[in-house]
N, C-alpha and C positions, 0 to 999 in steps of 0.2 A: 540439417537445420541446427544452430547453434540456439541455444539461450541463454538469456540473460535476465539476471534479477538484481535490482537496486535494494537497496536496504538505507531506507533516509529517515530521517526525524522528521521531515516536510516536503511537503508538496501541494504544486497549487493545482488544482483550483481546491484542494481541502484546504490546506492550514498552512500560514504564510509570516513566517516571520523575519525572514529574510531573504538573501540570494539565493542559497543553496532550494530554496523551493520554487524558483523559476528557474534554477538548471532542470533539476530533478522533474519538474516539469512536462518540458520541452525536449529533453533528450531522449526521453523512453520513443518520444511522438518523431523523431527524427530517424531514430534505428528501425523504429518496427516496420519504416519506408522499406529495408531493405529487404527480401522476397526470404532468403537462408536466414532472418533470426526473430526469436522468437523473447517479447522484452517483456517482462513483470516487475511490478513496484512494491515491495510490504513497507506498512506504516507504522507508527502508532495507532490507535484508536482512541483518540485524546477527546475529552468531551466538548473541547471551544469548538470544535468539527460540526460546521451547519446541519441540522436536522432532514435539511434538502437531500443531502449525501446520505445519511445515518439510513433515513427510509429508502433506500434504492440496495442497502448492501442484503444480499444472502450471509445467512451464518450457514458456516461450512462445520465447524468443528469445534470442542473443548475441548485443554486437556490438561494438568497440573504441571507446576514448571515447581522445583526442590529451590527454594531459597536458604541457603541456611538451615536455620532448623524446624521450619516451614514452607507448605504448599503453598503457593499461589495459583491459583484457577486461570487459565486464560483461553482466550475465545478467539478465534479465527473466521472474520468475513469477508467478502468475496466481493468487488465491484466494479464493471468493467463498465470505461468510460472511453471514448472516443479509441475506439479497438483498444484500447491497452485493458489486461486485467491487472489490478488493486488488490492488496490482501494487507487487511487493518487486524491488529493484534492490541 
């Protein structure tokens, strides 16, 4: 089984501000047709993101990301929407 993971700024049905988030879309939902691959999506976790979504995700994880000469805390949740799973950071 192969996998694959998108890494987008957008995707619909979360957060849409252009084309690139009806590719992103639609094509995870067109691959994972195929029986050998295995398709994940990570996001942003941008707050314009409908509440409808927000309460549906699992939180999986925190963990510090070294900016410069500071931490940044970040958080990893989990939402699996029409077989594909989501991971919003």
């Amino acid at each position: 089984m192969s996998n694959i993971l998108f890494v987008a700024s957008e995707c619909t049905p979360f957060i849409k501000t252009g084309g690139l988030a009806d590719v992103v879309g639609s094509l995870p939902q067109a691959l994972q047709k195929e029986e050998k691959l295995e398709v994940r999506v990570i996001l942003p976790l941008y707050d314009e993101i409908d509440d409808v979504w927000k309460n549906q995700m699992e939180y999986l994880t925190s963990f510090d990301v070294q900016l410069g000469w500071r931490k940044q805390e970040a958080q990893l949740f989990m939402l699996v929407h029409d077989q594909i799973t989501y991971y919003f950071i």
